[in-house]
ChimeraX commands (.cxc) that place a marker at each C-alpha (Angstrom):
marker #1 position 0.00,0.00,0.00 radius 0.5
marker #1 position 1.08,3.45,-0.87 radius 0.5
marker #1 position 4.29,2.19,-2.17 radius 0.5
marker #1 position 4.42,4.57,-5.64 radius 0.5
marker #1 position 1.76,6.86,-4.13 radius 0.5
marker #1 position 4.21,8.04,-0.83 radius 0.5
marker #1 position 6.27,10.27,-3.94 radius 0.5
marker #1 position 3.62,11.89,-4.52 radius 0.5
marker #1 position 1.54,12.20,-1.71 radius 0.5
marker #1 position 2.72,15.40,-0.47 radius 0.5
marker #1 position 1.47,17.52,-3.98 radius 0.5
marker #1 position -1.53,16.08,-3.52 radius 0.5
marker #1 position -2.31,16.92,-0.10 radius 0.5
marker #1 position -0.99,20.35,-0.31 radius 0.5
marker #1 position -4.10,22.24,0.10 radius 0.5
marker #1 position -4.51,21.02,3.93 radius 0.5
marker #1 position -3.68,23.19,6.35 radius 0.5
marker #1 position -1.57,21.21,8.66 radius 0.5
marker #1 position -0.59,23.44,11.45 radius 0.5
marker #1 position -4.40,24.48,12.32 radius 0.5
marker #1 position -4.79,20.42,12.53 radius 0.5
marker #1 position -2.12,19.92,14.60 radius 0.5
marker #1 position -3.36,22.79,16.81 radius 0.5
marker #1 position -6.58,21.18,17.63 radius 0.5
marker #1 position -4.88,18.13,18.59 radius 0.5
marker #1 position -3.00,20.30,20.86 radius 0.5
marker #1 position -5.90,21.78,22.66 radius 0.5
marker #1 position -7.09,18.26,22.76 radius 0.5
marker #1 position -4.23,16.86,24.41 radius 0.5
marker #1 position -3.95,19.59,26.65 radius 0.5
marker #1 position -7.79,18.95,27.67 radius 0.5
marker #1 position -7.05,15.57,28.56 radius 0.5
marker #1 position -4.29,16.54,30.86 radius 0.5
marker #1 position -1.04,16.10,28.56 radius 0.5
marker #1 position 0.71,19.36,27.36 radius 0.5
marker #1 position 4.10,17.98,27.20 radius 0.5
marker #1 position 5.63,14.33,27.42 radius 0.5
marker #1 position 5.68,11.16,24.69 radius 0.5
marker #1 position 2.89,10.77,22.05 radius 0.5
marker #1 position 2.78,7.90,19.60 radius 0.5
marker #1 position 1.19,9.41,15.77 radius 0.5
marker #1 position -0.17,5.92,14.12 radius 0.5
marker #1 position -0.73,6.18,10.41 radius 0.5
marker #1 position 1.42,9.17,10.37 radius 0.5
marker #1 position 2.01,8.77,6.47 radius 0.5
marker #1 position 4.63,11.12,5.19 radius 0.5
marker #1 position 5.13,12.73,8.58 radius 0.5
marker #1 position 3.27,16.19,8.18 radius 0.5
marker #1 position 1.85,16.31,11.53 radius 0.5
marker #1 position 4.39,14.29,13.20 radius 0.5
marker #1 position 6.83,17.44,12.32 radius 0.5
marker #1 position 4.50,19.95,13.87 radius 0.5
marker #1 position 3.90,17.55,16.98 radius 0.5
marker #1 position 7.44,17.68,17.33 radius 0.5
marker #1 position 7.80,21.27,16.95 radius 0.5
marker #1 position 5.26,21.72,19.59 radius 0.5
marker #1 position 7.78,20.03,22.07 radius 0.5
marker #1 position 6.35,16.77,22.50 radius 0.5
marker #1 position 8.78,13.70,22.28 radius 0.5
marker #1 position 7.07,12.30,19.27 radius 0.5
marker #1 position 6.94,8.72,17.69 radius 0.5
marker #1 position 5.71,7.89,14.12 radius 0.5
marker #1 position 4.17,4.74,12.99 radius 0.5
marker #1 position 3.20,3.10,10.42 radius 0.5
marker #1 position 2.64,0.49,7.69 radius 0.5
marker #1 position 4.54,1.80,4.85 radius 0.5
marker #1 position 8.57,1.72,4.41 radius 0.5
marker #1 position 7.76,4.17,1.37 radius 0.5
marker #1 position 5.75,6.75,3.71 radius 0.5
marker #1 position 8.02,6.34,6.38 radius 0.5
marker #1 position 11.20,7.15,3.96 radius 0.5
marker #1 position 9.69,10.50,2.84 radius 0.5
marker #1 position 8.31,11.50,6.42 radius 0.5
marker #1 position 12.19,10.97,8.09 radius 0.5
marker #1 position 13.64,12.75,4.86 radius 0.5
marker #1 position 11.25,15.49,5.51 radius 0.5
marker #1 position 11.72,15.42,9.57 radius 0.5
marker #1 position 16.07,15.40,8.89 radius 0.5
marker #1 position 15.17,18.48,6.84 radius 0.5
marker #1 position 13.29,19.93,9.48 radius 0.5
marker #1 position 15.93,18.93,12.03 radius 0.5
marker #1 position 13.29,16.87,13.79 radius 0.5
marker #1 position 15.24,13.73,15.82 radius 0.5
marker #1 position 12.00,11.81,15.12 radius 0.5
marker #1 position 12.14,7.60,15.52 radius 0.5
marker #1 position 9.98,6.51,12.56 radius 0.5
marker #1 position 8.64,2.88,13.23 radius 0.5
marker #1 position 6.95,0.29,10.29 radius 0.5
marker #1 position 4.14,-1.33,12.38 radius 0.5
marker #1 position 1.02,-2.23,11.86 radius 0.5
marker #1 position -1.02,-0.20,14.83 radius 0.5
marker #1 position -3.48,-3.20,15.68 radius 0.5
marker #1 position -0.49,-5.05,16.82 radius 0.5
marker #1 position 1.10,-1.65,18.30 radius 0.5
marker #1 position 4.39,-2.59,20.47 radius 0.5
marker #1 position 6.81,-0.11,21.78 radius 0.5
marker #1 position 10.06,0.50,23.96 radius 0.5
marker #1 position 7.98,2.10,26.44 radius 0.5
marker #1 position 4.64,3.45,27.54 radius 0.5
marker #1 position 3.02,6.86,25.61 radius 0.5
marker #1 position 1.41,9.61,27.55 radius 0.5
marker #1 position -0.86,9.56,24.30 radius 0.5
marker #1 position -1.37,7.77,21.10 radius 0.5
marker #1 position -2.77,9.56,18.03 radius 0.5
marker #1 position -4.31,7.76,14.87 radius 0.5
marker #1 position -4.98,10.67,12.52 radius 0.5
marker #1 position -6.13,11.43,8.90 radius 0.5
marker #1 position -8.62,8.78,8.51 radius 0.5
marker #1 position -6.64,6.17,9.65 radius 0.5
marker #1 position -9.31,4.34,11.63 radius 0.5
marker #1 position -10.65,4.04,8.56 radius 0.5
marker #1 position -9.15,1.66,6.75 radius 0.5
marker #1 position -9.64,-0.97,9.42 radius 0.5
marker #1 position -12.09,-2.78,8.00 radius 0.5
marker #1 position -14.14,-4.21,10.93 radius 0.5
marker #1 position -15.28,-4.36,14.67 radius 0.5
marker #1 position -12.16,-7.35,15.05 radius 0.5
marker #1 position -9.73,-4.60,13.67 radius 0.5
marker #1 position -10.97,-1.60,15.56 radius 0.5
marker #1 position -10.68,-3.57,18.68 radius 0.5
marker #1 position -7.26,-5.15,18.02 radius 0.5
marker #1 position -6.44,-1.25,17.60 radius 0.5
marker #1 position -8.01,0.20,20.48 radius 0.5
marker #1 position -6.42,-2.84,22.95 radius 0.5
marker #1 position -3.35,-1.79,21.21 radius 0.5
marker #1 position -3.61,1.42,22.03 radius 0.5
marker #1 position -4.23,1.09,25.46 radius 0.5
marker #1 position -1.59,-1.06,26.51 radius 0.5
marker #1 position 0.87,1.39,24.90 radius 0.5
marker #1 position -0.61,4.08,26.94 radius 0.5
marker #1 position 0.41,5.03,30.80 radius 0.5
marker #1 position -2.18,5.42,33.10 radius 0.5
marker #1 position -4.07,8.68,32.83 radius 0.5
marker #1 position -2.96,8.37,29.22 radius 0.5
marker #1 position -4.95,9.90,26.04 radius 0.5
marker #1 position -6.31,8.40,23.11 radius 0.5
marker #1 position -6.82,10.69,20.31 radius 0.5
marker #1 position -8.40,10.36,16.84 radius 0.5
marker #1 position -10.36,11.73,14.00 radius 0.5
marker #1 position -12.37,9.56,11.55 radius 0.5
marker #1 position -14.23,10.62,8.34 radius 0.5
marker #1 position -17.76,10.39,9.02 radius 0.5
marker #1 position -20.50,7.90,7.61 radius 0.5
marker #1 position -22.26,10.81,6.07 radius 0.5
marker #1 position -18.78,11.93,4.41 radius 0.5
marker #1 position -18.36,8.23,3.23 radius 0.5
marker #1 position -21.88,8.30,1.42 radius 0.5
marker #1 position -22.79,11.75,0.81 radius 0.5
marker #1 position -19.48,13.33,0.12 radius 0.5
marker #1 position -16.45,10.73,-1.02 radius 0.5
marker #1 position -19.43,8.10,-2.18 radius 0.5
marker #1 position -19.90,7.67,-6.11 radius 0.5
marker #1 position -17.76,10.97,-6.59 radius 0.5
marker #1 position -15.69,12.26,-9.09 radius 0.5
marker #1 position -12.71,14.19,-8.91 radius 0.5
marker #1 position -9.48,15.40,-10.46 radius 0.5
marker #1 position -7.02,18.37,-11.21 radius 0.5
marker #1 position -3.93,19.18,-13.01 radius 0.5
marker #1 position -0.65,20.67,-11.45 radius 0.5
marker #1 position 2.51,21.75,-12.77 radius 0.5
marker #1 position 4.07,18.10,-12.44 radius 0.5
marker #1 position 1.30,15.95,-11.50 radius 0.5
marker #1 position -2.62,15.26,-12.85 radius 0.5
marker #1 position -5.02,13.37,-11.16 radius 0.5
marker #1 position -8.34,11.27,-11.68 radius 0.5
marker #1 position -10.30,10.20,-8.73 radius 0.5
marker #1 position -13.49,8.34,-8.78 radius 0.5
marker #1 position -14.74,6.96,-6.08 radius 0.5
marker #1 position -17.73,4.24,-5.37 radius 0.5
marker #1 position -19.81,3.91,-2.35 radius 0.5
marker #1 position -21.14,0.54,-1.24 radius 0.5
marker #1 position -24.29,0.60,0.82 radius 0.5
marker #1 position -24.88,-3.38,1.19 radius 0.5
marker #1 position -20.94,-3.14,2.63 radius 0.5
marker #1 position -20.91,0.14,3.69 radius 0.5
marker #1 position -17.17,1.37,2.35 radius 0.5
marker #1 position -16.24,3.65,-0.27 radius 0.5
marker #1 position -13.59,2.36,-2.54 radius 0.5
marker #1 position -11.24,4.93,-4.07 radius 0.5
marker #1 position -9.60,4.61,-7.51 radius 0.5
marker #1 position -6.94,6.54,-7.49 radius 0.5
marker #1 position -4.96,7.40,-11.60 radius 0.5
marker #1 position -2.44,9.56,-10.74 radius 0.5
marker #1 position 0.46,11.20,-13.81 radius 0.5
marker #1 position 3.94,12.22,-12.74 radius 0.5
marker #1 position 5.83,14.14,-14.97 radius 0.5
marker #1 position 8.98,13.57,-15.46 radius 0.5
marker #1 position 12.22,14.94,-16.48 radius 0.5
marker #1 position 12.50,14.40,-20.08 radius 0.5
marker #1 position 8.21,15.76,-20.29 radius 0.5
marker #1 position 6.82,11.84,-20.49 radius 0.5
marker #1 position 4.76,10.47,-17.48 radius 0.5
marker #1 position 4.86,8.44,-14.73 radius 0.5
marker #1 position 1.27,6.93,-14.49 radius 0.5
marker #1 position 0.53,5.50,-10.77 radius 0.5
marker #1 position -2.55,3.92,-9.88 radius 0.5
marker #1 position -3.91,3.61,-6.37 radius 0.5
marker #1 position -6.99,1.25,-4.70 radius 0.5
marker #1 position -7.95,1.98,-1.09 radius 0.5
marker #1 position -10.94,0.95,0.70 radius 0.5
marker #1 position -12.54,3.09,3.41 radius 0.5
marker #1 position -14.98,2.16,5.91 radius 0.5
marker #1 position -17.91,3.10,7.41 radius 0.5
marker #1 position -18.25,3.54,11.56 radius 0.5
marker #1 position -20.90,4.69,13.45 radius 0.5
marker #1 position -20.38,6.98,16.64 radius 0.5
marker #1 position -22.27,4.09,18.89 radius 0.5
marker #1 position -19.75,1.51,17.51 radius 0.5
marker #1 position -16.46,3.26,18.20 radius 0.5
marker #1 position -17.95,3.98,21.64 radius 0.5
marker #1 position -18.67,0.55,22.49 radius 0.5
marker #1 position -15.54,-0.66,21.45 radius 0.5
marker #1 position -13.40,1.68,22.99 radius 0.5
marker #1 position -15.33,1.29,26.29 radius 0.5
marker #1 position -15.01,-2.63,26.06 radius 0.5
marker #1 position -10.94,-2.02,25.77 radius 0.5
marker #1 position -11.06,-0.19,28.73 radius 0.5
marker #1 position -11.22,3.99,27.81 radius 0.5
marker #1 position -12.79,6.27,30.07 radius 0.5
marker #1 position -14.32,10.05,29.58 radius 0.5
marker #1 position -15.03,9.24,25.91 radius 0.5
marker #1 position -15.91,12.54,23.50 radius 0.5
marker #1 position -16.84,13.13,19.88 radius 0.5
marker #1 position -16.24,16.83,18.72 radius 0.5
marker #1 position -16.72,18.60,15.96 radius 0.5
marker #1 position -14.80,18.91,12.44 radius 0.5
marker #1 position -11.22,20.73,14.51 radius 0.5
marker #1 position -13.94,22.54,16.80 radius 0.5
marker #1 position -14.48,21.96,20.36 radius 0.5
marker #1 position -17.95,21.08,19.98 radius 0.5
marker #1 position -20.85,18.21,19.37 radius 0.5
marker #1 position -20.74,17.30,15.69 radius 0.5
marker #1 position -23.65,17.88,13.75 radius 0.5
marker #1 position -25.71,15.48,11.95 radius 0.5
marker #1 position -23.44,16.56,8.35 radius 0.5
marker #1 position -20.36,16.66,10.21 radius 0.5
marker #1 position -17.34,16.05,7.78 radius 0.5
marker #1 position -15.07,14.32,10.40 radius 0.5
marker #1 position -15.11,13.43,13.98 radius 0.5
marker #1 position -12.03,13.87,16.38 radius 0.5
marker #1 position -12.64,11.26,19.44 radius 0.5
marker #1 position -10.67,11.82,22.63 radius 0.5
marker #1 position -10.57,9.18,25.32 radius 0.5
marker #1 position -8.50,8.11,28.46 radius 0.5
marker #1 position -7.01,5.16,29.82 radius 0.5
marker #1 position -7.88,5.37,33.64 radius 0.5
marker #1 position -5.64,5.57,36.58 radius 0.5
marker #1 position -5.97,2.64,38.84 radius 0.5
marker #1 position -8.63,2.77,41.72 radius 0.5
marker #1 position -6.51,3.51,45.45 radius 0.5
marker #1 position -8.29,0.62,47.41 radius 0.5
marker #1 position -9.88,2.03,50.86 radius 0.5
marker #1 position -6.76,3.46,53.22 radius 0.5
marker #1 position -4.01,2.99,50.12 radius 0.5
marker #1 position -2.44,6.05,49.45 radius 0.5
marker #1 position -3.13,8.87,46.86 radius 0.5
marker #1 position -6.61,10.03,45.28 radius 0.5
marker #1 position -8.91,7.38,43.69 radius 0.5
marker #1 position -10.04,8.18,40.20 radius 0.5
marker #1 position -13.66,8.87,39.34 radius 0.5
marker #1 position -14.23,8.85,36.07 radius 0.5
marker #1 position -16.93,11.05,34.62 radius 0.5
marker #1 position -19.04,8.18,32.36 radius 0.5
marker link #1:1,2 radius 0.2
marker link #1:2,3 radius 0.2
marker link #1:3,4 radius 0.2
marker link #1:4,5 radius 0.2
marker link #1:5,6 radius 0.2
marker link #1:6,7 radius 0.2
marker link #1:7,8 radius 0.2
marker link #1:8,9 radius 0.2
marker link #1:9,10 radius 0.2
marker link #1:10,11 radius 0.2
marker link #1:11,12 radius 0.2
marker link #1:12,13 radius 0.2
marker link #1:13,14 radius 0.2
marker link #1:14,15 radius 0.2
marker link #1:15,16 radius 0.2
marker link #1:16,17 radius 0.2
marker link #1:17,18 radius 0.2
marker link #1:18,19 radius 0.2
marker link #1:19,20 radius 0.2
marker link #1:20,21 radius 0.2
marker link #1:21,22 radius 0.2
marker link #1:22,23 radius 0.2
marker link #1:23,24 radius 0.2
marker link #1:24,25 radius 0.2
marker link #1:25,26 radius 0.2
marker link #1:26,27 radius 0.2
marker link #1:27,28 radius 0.2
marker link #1:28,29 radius 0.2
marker link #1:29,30 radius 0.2
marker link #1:30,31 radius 0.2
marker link #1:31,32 radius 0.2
marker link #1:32,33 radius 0.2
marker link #1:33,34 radius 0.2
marker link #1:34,35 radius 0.2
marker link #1:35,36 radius 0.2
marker link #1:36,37 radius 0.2
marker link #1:37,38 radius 0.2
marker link #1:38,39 radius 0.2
marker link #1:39,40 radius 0.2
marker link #1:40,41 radius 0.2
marker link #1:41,42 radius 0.2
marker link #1:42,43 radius 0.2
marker link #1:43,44 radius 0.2
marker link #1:44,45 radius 0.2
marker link #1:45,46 radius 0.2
marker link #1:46,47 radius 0.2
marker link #1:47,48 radius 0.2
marker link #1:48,49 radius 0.2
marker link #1:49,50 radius 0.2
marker link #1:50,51 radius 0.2
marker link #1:51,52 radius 0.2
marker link #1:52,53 radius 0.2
marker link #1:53,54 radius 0.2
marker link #1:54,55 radius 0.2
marker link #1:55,56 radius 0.2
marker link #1:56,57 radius 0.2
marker link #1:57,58 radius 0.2
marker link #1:58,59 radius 0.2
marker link #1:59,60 radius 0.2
marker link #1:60,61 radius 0.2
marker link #1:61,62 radius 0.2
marker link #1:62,63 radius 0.2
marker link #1:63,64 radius 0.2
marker link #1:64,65 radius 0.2
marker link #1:65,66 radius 0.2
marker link #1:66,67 radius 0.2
marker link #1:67,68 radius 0.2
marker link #1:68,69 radius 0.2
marker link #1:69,70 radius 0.2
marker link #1:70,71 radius 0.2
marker link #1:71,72 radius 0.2
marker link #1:72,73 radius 0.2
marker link #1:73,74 radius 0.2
marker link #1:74,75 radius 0.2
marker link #1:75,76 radius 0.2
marker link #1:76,77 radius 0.2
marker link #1:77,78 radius 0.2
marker link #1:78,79 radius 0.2
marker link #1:79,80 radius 0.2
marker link #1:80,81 radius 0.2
marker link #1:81,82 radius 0.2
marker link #1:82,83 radius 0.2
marker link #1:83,84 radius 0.2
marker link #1:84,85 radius 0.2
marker link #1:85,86 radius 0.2
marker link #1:86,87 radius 0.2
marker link #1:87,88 radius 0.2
marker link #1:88,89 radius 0.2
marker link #1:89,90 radius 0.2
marker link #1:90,91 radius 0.2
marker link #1:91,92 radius 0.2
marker link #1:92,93 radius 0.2
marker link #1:93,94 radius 0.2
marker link #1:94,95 radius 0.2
marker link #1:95,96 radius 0.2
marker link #1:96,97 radius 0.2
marker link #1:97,98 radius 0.2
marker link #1:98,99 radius 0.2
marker link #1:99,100 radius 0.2
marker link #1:100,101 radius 0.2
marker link #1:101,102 radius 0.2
marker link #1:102,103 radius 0.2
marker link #1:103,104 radius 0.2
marker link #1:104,105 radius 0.2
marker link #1:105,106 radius 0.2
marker link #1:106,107 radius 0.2
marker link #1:107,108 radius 0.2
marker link #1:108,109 radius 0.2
marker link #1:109,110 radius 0.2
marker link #1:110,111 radius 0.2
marker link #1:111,112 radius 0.2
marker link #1:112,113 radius 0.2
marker link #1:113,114 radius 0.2
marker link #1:114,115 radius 0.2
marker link #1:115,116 radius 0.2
marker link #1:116,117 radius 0.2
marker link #1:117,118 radius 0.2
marker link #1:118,119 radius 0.2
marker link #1:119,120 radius 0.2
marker link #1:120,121 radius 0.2
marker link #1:121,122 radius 0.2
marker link #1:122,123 radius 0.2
marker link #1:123,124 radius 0.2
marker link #1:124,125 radius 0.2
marker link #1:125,126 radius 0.2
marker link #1:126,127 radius 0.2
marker link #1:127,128 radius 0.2
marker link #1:128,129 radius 0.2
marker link #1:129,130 radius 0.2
marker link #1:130,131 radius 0.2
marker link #1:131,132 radius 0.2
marker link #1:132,133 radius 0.2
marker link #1:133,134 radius 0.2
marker link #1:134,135 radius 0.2
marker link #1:135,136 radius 0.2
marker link #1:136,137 radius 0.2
marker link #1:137,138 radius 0.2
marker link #1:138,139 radius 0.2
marker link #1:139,140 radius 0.2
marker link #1:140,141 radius 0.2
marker link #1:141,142 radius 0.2
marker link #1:142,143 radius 0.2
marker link #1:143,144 radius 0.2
marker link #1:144,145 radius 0.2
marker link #1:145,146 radius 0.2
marker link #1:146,147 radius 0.2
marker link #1:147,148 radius 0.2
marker link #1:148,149 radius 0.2
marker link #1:149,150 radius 0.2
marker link #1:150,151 radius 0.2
marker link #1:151,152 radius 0.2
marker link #1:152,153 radius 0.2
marker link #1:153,154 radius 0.2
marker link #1:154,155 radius 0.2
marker link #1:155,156 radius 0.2
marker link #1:156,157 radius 0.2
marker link #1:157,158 radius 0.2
marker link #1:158,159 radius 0.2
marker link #1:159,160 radius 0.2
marker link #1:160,161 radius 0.2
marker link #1:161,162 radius 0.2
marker link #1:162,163 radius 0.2
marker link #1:163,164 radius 0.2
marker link #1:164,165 radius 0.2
marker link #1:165,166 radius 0.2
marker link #1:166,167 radius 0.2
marker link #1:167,168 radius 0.2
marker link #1:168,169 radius 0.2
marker link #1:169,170 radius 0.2
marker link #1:170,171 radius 0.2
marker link #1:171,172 radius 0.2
marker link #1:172,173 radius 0.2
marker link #1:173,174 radius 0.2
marker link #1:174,175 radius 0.2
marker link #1:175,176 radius 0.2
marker link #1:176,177 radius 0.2
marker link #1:177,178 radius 0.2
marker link #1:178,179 radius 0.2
marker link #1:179,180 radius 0.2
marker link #1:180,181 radius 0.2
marker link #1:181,182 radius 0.2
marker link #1:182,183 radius 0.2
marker link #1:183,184 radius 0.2
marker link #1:184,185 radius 0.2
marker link #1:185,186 radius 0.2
marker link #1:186,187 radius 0.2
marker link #1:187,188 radius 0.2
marker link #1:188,189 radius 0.2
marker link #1:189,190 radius 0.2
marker link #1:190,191 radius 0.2
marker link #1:191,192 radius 0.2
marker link #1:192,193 radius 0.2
marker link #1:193,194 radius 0.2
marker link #1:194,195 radius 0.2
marker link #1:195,196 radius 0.2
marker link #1:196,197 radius 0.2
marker link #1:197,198 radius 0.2
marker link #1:198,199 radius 0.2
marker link #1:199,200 radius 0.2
marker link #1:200,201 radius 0.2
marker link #1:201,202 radius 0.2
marker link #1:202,203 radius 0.2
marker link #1:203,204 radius 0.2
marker link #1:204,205 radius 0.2
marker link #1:205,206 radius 0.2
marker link #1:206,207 radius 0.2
marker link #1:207,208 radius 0.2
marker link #1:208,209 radius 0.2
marker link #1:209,210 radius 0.2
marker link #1:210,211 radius 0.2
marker link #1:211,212 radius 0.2
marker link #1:212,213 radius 0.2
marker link #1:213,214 radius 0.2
marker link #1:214,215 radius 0.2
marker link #1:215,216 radius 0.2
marker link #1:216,217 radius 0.2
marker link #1:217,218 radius 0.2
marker link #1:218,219 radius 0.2
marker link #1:219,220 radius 0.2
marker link #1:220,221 radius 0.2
marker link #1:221,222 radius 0.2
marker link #1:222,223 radius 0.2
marker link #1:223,224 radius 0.2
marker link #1:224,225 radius 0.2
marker link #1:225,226 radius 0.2
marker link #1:226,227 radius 0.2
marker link #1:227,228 radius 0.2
marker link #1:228,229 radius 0.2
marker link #1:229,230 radius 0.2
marker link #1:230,231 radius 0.2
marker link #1:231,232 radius 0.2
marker link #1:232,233 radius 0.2
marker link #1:233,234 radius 0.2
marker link #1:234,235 radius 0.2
marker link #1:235,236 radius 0.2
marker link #1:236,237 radius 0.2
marker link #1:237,238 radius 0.2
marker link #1:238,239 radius 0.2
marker link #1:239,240 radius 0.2
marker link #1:240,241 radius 0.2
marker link #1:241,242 radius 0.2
marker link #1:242,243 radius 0.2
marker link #1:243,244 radius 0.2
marker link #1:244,245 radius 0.2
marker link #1:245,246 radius 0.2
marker link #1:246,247 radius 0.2
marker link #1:247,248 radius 0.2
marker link #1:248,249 radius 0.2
marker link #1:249,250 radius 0.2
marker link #1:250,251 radius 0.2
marker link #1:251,252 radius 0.2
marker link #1:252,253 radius 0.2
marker link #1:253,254 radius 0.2
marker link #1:254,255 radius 0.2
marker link #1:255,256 radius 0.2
marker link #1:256,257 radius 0.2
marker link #1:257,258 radius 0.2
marker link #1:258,259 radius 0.2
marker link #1:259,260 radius 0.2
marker link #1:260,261 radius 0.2
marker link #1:261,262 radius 0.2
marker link #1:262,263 radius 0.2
view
């Protein structure tokens, strides 16, 4: 996956503004207790927010699937003179050195898991990676994005080095939107490179992340807005979900403050 696509990735993304997204996962963190310390970005792709996490002081670790995304994003971090440790994992079998004050999943990678069995393996992941009083952070693209605004869509555009065609189909008996992907890189001598890329994203409902992420053990579970700190609507775009892992119950007469969590 992404193995021709990581080159080009970057043009094609260009238009997102990175630094406001990277913001709100700031005031996120910072919500949920953790304004400095070590955060673990899963499917950080080509390392665009992993940079700005970085920047922002945090003692950041990227992960994911792809050699080929993980080659441009510690180019792009050494250029950036970012010490960042880049790891190829899969996140539903997430294992590290040591435990993260918080683990991100961001840009839609929840949704390429493709059912409840891989959501959970993720979110059990996720928690045993996390300390105590940890945070689990993520945004998804929403079921009504899926259908209404990615489903049976077409779209494309033409840059100084690189043209795209997208088309996209939504299933509603399997509820995922496949993405076909033709993608023309020029090249040196004025020929093209022609790339083509198949993804599959899924559909999750609010009421099923909950349940799973309650079931793995999160606490103090919250589904905001598209990068606001409010409810999403009924057309929201994307949902960012914060959670915690709790601290453990003092048992009567141990010492320190038992946790209460507020579900």
């Amino acid at each position: 996956m992404y193995t021709a696509f990581a080159s080009v990735y970057d043009r094609l993304m260009a238009d997102v503004d990175y630094p406001a997204w990277a913001e709100f996962y700031r005031t996120l963190l910072v919500k949920y207790g953790i304004s400095q310390g070590k955060v673990c970005e899963c499917a950080c792709g080509t390392g665009n927010l992993t940079i700005w996490f970085a920047a922002m002081g945090y003692q950041v670790t990227g992960v994911d699937a792809s050699p080929d995304m993980l080659f441009e994003a510690s180019q792009k971090a050494r250029k950036h003179g970012a010490m960042i440790p880049f790891v190829k994992q899969d996140m539903r079998q997430l294992r590290l050195h040591r435990q993260m004050d918080a683990v991100l999943c961001t840009n839609d990678g929840v949704n390429y898991l493709e059912d409840e069995t891989q959501l959970s393996e993720f979110f059990r992941a996720a928690y045993l990676t996390l300390k105590p009083g940890g945070a689990f952070l993520f945004d998804v693209s929403t079921p009504y994005k899926l259908e209404h605004v990615l489903g049976d869509s077409f779209f494309g555009d033409e840059l100084e080095d690189v043209a795209y065609l997208w088309r996209n189909h939504y299933s509603r008996s399997r509820l995922l939107v496949e993405l076909d992907l033709v993608i023309f890189v020029r090249q040196k001598d004025g020929s093209y490179r022609r790339i083509h890329e198949h993804q599959k994203q899924f559909v999750h409902t609010s009421t099923q992340l909950k349940n799973l992420m309650q079931t793995a053990g999160f606490v103090d579970i919250v589904f905001f807005g598209d990068q606001q700190m409010q409810p999403p609507s009924s057309q929201e775009a994307r949902w960012h979900v914060a959670a915690r892992k709790p601290l453990p119950v003092m048992e009567e007469g141990g010492a320190g403050v038992p946790y209460v969590s507020s579900e």
